[in-house]
C-alpha positions as CSV (number, residue, x, y, z in Angstrom):
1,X,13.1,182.6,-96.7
2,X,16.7,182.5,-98.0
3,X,19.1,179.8,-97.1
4,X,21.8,181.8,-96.2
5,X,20.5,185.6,-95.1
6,X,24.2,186.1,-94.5
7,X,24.7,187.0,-98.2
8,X,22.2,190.3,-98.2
9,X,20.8,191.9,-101.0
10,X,22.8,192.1,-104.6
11,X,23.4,195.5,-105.6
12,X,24.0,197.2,-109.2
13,X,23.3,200.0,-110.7
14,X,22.9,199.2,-114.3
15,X,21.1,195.7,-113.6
16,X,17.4,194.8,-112.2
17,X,17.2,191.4,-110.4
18,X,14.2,189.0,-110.6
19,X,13.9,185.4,-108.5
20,X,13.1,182.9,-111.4
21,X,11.9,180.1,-108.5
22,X,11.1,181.1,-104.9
23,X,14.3,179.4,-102.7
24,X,13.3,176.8,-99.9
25,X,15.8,176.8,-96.4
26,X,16.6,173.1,-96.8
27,X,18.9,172.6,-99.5
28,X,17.8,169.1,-99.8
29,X,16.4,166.9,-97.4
30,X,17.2,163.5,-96.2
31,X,16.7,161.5,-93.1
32,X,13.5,162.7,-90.8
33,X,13.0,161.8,-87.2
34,X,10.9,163.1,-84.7
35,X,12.7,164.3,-81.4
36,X,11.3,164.3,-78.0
37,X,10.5,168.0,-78.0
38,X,8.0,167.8,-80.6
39,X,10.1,169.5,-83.6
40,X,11.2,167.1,-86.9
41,X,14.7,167.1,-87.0
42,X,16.0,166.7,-90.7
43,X,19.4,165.9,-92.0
44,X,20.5,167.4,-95.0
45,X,23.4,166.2,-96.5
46,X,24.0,168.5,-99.1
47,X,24.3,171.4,-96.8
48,X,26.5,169.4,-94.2
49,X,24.1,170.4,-91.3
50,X,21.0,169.3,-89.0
51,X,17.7,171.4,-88.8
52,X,14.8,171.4,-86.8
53,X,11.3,172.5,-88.7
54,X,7.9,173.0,-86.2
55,X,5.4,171.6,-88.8
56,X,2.8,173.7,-87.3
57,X,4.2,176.6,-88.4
58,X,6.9,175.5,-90.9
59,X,9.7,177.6,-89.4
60,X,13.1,176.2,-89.9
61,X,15.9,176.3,-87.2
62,X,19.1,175.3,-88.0
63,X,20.3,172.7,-84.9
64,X,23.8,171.6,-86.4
65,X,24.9,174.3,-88.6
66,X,27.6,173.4,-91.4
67,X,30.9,174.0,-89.5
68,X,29.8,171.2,-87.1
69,X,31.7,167.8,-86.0
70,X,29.2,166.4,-89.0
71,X,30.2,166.8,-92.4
72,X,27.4,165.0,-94.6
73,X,25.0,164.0,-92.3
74,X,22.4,161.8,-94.1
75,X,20.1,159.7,-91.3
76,X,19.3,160.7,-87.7
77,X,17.5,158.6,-84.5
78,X,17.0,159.7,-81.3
79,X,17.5,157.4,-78.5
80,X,16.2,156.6,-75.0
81,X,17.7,159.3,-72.9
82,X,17.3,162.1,-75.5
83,X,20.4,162.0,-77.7
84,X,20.8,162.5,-81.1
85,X,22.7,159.7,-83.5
86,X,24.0,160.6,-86.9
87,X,24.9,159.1,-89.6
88,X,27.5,161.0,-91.1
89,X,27.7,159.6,-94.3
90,X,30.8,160.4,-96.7
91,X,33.3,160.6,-94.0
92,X,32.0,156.8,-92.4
93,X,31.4,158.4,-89.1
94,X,28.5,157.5,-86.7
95,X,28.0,160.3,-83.9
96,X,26.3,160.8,-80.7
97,X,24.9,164.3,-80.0
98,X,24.3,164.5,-76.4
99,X,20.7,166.0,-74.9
100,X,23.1,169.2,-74.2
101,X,24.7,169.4,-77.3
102,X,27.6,167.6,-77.1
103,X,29.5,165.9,-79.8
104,X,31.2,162.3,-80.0
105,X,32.7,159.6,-82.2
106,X,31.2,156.4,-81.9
107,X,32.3,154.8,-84.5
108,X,34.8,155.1,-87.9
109,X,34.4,151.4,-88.3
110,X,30.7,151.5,-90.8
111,X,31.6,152.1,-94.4
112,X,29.1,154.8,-95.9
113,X,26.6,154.8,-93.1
114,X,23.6,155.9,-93.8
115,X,20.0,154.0,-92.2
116,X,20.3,154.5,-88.5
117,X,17.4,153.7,-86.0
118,X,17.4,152.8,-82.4
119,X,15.8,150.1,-80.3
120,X,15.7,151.3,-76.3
121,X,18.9,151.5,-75.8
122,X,20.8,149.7,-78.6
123,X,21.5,151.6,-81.7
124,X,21.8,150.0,-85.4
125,X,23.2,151.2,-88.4
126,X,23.4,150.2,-92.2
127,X,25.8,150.6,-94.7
128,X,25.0,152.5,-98.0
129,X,27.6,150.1,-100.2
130,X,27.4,147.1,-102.8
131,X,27.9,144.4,-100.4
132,X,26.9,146.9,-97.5
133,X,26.1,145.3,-93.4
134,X,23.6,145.5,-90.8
135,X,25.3,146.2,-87.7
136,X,24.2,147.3,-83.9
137,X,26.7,149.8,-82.7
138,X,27.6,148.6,-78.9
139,X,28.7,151.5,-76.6
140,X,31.6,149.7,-75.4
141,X,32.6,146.3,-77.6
142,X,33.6,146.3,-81.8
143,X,30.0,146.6,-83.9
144,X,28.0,143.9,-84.5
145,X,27.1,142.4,-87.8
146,X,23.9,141.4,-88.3
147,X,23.4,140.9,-92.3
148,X,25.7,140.9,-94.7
149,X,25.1,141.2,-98.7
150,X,22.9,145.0,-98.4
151,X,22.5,146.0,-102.3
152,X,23.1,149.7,-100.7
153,X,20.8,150.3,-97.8
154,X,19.1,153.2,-96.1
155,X,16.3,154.2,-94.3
156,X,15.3,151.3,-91.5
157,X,13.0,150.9,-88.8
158,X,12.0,147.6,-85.9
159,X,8.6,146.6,-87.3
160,X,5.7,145.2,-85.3
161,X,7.4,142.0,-85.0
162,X,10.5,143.0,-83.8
163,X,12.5,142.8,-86.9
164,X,14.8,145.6,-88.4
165,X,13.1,146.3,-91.8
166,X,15.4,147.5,-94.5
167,X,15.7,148.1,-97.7
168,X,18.2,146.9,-100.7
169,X,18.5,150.0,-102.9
170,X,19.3,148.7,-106.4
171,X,17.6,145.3,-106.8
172,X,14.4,146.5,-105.3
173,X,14.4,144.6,-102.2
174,X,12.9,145.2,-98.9
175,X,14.1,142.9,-96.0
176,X,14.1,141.9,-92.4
177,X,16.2,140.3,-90.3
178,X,16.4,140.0,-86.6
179,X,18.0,142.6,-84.0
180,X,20.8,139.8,-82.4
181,X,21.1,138.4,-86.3
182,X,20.4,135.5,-87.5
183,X,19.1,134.1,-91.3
184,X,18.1,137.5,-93.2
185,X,14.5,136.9,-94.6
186,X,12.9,138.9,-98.1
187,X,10.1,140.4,-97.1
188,X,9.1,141.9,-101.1
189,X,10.6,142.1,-104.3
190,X,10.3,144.4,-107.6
191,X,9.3,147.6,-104.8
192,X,9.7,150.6,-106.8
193,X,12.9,151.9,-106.3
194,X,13.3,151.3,-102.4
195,X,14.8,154.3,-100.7
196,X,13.1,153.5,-97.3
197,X,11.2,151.3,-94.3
198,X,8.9,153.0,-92.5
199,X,6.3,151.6,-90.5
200,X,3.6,154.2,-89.2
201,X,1.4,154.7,-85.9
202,X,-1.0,151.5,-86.5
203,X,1.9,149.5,-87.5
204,X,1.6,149.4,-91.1
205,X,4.7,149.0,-93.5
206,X,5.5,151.6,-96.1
207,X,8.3,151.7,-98.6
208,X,9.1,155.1,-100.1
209,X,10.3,155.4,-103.4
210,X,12.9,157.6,-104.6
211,X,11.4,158.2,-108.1
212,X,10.0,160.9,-110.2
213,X,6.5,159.7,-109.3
214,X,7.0,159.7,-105.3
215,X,5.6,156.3,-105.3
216,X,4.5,154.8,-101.7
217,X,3.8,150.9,-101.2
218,X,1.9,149.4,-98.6
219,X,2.6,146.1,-98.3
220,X,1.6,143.5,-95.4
221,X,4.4,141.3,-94.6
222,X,2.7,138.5,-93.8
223,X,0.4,138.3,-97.4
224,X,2.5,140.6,-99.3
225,X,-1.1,141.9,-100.4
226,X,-0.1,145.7,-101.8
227,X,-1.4,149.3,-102.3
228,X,0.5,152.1,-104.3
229,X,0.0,155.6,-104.3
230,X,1.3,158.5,-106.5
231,X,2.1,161.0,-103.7
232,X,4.0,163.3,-107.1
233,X,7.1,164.1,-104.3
234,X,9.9,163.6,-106.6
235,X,13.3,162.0,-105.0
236,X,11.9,161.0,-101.8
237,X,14.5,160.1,-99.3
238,X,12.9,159.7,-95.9
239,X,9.3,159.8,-93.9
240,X,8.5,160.0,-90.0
241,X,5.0,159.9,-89.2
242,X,3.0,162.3,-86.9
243,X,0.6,162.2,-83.8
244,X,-2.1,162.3,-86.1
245,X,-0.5,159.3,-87.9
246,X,-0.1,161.9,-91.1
247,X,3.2,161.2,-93.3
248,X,5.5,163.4,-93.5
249,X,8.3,162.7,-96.4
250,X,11.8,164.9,-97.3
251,X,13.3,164.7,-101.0
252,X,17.1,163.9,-101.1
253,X,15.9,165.7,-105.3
254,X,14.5,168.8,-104.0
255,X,14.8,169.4,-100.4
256,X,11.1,170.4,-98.5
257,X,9.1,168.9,-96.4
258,X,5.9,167.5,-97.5
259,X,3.0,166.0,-95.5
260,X,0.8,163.0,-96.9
261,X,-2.3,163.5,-96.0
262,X,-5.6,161.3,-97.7
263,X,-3.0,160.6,-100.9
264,X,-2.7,164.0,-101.1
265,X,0.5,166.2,-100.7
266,X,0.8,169.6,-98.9
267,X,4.2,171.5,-98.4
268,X,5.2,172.0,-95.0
269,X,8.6,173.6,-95.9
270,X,8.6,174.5,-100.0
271,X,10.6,172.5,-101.8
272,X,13.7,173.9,-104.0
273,X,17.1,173.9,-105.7
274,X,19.9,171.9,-104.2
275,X,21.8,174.1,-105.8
276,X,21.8,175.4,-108.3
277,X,25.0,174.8,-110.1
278,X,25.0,175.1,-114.0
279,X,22.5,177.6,-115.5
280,X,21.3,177.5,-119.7
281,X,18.2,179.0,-121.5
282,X,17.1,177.6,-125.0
283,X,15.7,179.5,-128.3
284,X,11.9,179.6,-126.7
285,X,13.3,181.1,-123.4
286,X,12.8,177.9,-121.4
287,X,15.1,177.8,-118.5
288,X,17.2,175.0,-117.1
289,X,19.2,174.7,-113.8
290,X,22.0,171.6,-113.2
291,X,21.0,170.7,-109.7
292,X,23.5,167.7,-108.9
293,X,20.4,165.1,-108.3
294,X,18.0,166.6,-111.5
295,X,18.0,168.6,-114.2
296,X,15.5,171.3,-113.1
297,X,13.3,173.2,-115.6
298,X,10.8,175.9,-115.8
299,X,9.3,175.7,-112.4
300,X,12.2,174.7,-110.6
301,X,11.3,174.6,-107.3
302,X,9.4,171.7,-107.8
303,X,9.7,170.2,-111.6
304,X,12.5,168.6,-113.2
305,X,14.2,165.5,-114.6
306,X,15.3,163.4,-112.0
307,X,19.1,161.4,-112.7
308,X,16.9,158.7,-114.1
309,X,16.5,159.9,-117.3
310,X,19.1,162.3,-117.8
311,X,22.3,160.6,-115.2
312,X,23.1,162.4,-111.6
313,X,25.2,164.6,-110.5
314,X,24.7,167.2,-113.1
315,X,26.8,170.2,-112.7
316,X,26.7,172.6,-115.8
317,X,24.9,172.6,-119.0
318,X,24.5,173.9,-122.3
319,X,21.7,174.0,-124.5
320,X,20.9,173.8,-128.3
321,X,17.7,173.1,-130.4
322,X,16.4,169.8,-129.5
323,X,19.4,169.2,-127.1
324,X,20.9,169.7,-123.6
325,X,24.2,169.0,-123.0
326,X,25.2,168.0,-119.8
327,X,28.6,167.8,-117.4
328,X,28.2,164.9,-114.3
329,X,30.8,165.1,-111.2
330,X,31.0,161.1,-112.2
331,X,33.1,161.9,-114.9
332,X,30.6,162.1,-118.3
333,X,29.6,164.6,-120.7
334,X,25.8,163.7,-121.7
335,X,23.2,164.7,-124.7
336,X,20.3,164.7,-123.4
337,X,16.7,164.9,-126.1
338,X,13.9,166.3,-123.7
339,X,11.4,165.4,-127.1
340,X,12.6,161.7,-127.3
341,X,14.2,161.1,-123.7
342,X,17.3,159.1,-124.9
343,X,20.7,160.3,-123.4
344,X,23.9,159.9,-125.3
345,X,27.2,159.5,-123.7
346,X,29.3,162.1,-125.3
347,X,32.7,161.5,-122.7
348,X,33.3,159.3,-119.4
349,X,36.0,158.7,-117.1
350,X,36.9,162.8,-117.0
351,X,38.3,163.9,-114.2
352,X,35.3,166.1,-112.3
353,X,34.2,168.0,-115.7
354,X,32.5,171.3,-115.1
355,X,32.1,174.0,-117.6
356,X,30.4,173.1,-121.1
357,X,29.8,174.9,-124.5
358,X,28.9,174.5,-127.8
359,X,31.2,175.4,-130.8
360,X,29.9,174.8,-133.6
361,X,29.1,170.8,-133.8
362,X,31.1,170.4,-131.5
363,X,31.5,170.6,-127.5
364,X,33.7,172.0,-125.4
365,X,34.2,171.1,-121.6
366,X,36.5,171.8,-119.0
367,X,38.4,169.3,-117.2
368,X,39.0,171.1,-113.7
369,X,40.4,167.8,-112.1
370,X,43.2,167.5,-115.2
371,X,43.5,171.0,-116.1
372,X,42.2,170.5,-119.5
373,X,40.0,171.9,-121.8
374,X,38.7,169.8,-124.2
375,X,36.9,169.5,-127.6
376,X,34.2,166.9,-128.1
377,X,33.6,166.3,-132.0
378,X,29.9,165.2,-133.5
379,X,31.8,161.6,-133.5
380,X,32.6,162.0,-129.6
381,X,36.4,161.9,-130.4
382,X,38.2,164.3,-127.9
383,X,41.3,166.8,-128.9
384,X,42.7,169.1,-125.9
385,X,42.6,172.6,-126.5
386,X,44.4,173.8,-123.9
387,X,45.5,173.5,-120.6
388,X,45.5,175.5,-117.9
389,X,45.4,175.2,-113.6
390,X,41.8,174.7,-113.0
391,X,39.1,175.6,-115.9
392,X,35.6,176.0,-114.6
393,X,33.4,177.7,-116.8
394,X,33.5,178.1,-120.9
395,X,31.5,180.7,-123.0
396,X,32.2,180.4,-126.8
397,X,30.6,183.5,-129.1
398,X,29.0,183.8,-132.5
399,X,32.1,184.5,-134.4
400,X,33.1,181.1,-132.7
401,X,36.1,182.7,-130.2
402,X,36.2,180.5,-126.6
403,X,36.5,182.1,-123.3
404,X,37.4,179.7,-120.3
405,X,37.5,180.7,-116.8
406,X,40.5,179.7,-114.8
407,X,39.7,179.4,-110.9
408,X,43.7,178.1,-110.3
409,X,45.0,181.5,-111.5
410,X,42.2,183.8,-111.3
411,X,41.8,184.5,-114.7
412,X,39.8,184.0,-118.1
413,X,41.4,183.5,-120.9
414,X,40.6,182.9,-124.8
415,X,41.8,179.8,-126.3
416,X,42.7,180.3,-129.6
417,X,44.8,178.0,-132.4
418,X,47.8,179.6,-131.5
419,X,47.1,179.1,-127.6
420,X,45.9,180.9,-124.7
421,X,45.9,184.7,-124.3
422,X,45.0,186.2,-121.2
423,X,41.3,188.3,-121.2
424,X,41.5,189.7,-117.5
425,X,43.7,188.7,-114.6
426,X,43.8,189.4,-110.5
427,X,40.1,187.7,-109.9
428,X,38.8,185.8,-106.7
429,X,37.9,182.1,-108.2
430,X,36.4,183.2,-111.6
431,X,33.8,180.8,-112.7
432,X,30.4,181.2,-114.4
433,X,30.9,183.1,-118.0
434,X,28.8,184.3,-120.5
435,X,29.5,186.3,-124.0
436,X,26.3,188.7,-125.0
437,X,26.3,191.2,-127.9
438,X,30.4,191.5,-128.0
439,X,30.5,191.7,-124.1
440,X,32.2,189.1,-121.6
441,X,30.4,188.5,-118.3
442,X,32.2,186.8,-115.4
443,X,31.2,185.8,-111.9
444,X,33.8,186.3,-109.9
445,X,32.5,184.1,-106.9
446,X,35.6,185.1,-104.5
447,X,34.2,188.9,-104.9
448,X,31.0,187.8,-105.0
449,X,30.7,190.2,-107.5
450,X,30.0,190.2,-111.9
451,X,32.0,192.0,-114.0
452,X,31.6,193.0,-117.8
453,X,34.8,192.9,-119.8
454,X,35.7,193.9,-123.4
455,X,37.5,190.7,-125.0
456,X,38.6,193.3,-127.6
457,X,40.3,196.5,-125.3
458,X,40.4,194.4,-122.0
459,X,38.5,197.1,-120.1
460,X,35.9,195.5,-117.5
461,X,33.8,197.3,-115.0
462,X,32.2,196.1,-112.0
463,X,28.3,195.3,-112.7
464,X,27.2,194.0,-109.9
465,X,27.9,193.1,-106.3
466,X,27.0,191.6,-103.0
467,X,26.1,188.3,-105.2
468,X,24.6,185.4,-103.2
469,X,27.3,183.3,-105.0
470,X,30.0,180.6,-103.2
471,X,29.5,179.5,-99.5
472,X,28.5,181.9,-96.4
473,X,31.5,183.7,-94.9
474,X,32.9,182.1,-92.3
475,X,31.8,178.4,-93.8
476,X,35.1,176.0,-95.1
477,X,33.9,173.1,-97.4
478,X,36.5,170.1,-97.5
479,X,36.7,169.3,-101.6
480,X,37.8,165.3,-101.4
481,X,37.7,163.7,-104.9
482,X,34.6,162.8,-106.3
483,X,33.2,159.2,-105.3
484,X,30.1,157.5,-105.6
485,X,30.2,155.0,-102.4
486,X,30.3,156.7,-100.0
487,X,28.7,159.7,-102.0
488,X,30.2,163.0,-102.8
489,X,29.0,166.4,-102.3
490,X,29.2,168.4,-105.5
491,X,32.0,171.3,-105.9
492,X,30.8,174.7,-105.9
493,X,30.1,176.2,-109.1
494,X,27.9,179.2,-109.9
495,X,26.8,179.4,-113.8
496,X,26.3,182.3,-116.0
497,X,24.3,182.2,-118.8
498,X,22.5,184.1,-121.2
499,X,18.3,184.8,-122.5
500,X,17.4,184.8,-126.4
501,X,16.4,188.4,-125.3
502,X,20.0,189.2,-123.9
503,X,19.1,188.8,-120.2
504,X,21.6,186.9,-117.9
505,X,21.2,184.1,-116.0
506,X,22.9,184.0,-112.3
507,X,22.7,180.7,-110.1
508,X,22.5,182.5,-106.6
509,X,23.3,179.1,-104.8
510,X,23.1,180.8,-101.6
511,X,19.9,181.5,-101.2
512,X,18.8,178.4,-104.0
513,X,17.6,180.5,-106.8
514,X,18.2,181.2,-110.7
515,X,17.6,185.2,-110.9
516,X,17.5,186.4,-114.3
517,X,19.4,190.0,-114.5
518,X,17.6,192.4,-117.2
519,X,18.6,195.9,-118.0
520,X,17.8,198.9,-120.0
521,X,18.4,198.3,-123.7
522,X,20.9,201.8,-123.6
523,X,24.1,200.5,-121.8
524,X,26.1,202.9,-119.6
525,X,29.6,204.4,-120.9
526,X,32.7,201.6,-119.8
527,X,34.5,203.0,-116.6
528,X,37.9,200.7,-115.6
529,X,37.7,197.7,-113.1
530,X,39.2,199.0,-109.5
């Protein structure tokens, strides 16, 4: 199942398409609640939109699509009477979705909402923010604050006793405190990366980690006695439990839904890329994907390096023997060493850095948020190259010439000593590029179409089209500046890059795949772009 079927099938004449991973519908999965009609509703803040997935049968319905009231939804709970409450995360907006359908503002009040449960009637919400609240959400009086201090919360849930459950994010933390406030009480410490509460049929408390290793604690409040499993769900975000008392978990890393069942796991929706954004191949042919949340290789539907090792929000990537380079929407250039693990930080405090390349020993990255394109030396000092409107994607060649897609103007253009000259003009948001055997490949995401250019005559040709590149029609995406409370969602970007064989490398982020594009070793005769 594609995410979007909206985008079709690519078309080319001269080029043979082949899914590198098979593409999931949920493009990441986050807060899980079952609703009163039997379906699990998921939140999915990625895609900005609410589904609903039968776990019978796995089918995915999309409930909220992305041009809804909620913009980054992240946690859902269903009250009393039926209706549907949101956390909507990166605009600070709690919603009420009405048994019919209906949308309304509650509240604009709780910064970076994100665990939301209800009690009866009364709803509470936490705050995903150093220094984050508790609060209960009144219908018709200011919120409520229960506990103060959160180390970023999330997922919560009333336990047996009648306390909210709740987790702090970064010190490892899980605590309770009552549901009209009161002296906050730590129920556990050193819990493996705490993402969230859950309590399941028989009462039981477990704390889901969001970790490579998909850890799950047990712990008994009262003794604090303890029992881990290894569930290998990487990124785990959320968990709602069944009729049968089975677990079922999403993955804020890799988007699914996976049921728990005797320590084992089974995919109820497959898991996938969030995007993918950024696309490289190294000297053996292994393939990597910049997925905002991981670094995704060689099976990437479900393997990959979460943003433990290598740092989050990755976005593009380039790769060279014993090294991946690697651009962050947080503003740093990393070197990652997949033998050894250690990262180095090549660049920080960029403003949202996208395209990256290597030239020679040294890097080269563009700055889309300044305008920039810049050189990073082996010593990590930094020169600018050039500057342009807004560079997205660089390509650099063997004779050492740099190509730099400018989405601003619609162009590509090769920065040289002397400056920039112009390659090809008049494109629809140029971004991924690629140079292979003397020929320059550009996605032209607007067109949703590649083309193959000369760098030498400046004729190009179309070489393929209908490209599952960009956003659906008919979908906006609001671009605010890249933040990390409340979290951002990533910019589009859709890579290019090439195989040691000469293949190319598309990210198809609307469907969630990396297709690798191989073609007949005699190339057709050049006709003109149209």
């Amino acid at each position: 199942m594609v995410r979007f079927p909206e985008f079709g099938t690519p078309t080319s004449v001269r080029w043979r398409f082949e899914r590198l991973n098979r593409p999931s519908p949920l493009r990441g999965s986050n807060g899980v609640v079952f609703g009163p009609d039997g379906l699990l509703y998921v939140a999915q803040f990625l895609a900005g939109q609410i589904s609903a997935v039968d776990i019978t049968t796995g089918r995915v319905e999309v409930v909220v699509p992305p041009t809804g009231p909620a913009r980054a939804p992240d946690d859902l709970a269903f009250g009393a009477d039926g209706s549907m409450y949101v956390a909507d995360i990166t605009p600070s907006r709690v919603w009420r979705r009405s048994p019919d359908g209906e949308f309304s503002l509650l509240s604009e009040e709780v910064r970076a909402p994100n665990g939301i449960t209800c009690v009866g009637d009364r709803l509470f919400v936490n705050e995903m923010f150093p220094r984050g609240r508790v609060l209960e959400l009144p219908p018709d009086r200011a919120p409520v604050v229960l506990a103060e201090g959160l180390a970023l919360g999330n997922a919560m849930q009333r336990g047996p006793d009648g306390l909210l459950y709740y987790p702090h994010m970064i010190t490892g933390q899980v605590w309770r405190v009552g549901l009209d406030g009161g002296d906050a009480e730590q129920v556990a410490a050193e819990v493996h990366e705490p993402v969230a509460v859950r309590f399941d049929r028989e009462g039981v408390l477990h704390v889901l980690s969001r970790g490579e290793e998909g850890i799950v604690t047990r712990i008994d409040p009262d003794t604090g006695r303890r029992e881990v499993t290894r569930t290998g769900v990487a990124g785990m975000d959320n968990a709602a439990f069944d009729r049968e008392n089975r677990m079922l978990v999403s993955s804020f890393a890799s988007g699914g839904i996976t049921a728990i069942e005797a320590k084992r796991a089974r995919a109820v929706v497959g898991r996938g890329l969030n995007g993918p954004y950024g696309v490289a191949a190294d000297e053996r042919g292994r393939v990597y994907a910049a997925d905002h949340f991981r670094l995704a290789f060689d099976e990437l539907s479900t393997d990959g390096l979460l943003q433990q090792r290598v740092g989050g929000s990755c976005h593009d990537l380039a790769v060279t023997e014993g090294a991946v380079h690697v651009t962050s929407t947080q503003g740093e250039v990393r070197t990652f060493d997949p033998a050894t693990g250690s990262v180095r930080t090549r660049a920080s405090e960029l403003s949202e850095p996208l395209g990256v390349a290597v030239l020679g020993d040294a890097l080269v990255v563009a700055e889309s948020g300044s305008g920039r394109v810049l050189r990073i030396d082996a010593g990590d000092e930094r020169s600018v190259l050039a500057e342009l409107v807004r560079p997205v994607g660089v390509a650099t060649d063997a004779q050492q010439r740099c190509y730099v897609t400018d989405e601003g103007r619609g162009v590509v253009v090769e920065v040289t000593e002397n400056g920039v000259e112009t390659i090809v003009d008049e494109l629809d948001r140029p971004q991924g590029v690629v140079v292979v055997d003397h020929e320059l490949f550009v996605l032209e995401v607007g067109a949703r179409r590649l083309l193959s250019v000369s760098p030498s005559t400046r004729a190009s040709r179309v070489e393929a089209e209908n490209l599952a590149v960009g956003t659906p029609p008919g979908i906006e995406r609001e671009n605010p500046p890249p933040s990390t409370f409340p979290p951002s969602r990533p910019r589009a970007f859709a890579g290019l890059a090439a195989t040691p064989e000469g293949d190319l490398l598309l990210s198809a982020s609307g469907e969630g795949t990396v297709q690798r594009l191989s073609t007949a070793a005699q190339r057709a005769p050049r006709a003109q772009r149209p």
